[in-house]
C-alpha positions in Angstrom: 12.2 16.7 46.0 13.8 14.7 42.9 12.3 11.1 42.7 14.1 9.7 40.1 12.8 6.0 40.1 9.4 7.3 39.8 9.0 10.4 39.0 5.3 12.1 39.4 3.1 11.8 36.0 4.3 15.2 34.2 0.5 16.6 34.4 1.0 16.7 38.1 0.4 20.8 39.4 0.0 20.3 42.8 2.5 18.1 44.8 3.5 18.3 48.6 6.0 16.9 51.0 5.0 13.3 53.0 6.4 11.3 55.8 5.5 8.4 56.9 6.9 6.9 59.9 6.9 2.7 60.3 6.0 2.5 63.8 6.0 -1.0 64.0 8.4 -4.0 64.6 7.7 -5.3 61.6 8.9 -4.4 57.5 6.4 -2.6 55.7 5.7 -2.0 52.0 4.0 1.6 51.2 2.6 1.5 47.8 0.6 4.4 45.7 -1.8 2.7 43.5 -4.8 5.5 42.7 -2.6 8.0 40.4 -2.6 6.9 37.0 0.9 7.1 34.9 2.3 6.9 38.7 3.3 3.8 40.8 5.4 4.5 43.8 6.4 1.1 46.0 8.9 1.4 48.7 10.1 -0.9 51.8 9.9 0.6 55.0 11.7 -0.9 57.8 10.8 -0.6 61.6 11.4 2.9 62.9 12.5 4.3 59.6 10.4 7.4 58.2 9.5 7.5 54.5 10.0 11.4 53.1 8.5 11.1 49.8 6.4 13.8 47.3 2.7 13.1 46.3 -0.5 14.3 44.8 -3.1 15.4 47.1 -5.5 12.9 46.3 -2.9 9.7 46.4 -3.5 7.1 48.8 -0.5 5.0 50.9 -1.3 1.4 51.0 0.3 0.0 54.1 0.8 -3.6 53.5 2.3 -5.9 56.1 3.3 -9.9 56.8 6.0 -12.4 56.4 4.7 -14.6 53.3 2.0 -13.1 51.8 1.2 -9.5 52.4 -2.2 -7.7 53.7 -2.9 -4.8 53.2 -3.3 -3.1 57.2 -4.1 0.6 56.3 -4.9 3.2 54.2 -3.8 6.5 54.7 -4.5 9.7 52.3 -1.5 11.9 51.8 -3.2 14.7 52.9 -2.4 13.5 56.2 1.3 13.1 55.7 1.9 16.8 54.5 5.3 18.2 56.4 5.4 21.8 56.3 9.2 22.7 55.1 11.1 25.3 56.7 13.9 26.7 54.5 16.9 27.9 56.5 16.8 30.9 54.9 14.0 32.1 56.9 16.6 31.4 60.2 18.8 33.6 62.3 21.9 32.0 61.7 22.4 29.8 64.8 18.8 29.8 66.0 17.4 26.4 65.3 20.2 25.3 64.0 22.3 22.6 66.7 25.4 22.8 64.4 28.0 24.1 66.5 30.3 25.6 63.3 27.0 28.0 62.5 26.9 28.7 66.2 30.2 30.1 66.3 30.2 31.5 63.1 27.1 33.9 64.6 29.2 35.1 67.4 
């Protein structure tokens, strides 16, 4: 996964796919502070999920608040792995709600 605006330090081996999911009512800031050469800050509004690729070791600062921010949580990124599933690996049709690939099984 290409993130342009920061991209990981080029040292970086061993990356995997995160979401995190803004479960609140409120906006959000994520923010990676504990990778050095790396500083990844994005908004997260209510409901929205964040897909974004990390070190194993990285930590996502949750802050939260209207004027000032806190800082509400800490959550490693070995907790936010997603396990990717390339369509390759499907029957055409199988998983897949589109209703063109549906009728192009057929």
């Amino acid at each position: 996964m290409a993130q342009i605006i920061d991209p990981l330090p080029s040292d970086a081996s061993e990356t995997a796919l995160c979401c995190y999911v803004n479960a609140t009512s409120k906006i959000q800031v994520a923010r990676i502070t504990n990778i050095p050469n790396w500083y990844f800050e994005r908004v997260v509004f209510p409901g929205q999920q964040l897909v974004f690729e990390a070190l194993p070791q990285a930590l996502l600062e949750i802050h939260s608040g209207m004027m000032s921010t806190i800082l509400a949580d800490t959550i490693p990124c070995d907790r936010l792995y997603v396990e990717v599933e390339l369509e390759s690996d499907l029957q055409l049709g199988e998983s897949l709600d589109d209703p063109l690939l549906s009728v192009a099984a057929e």
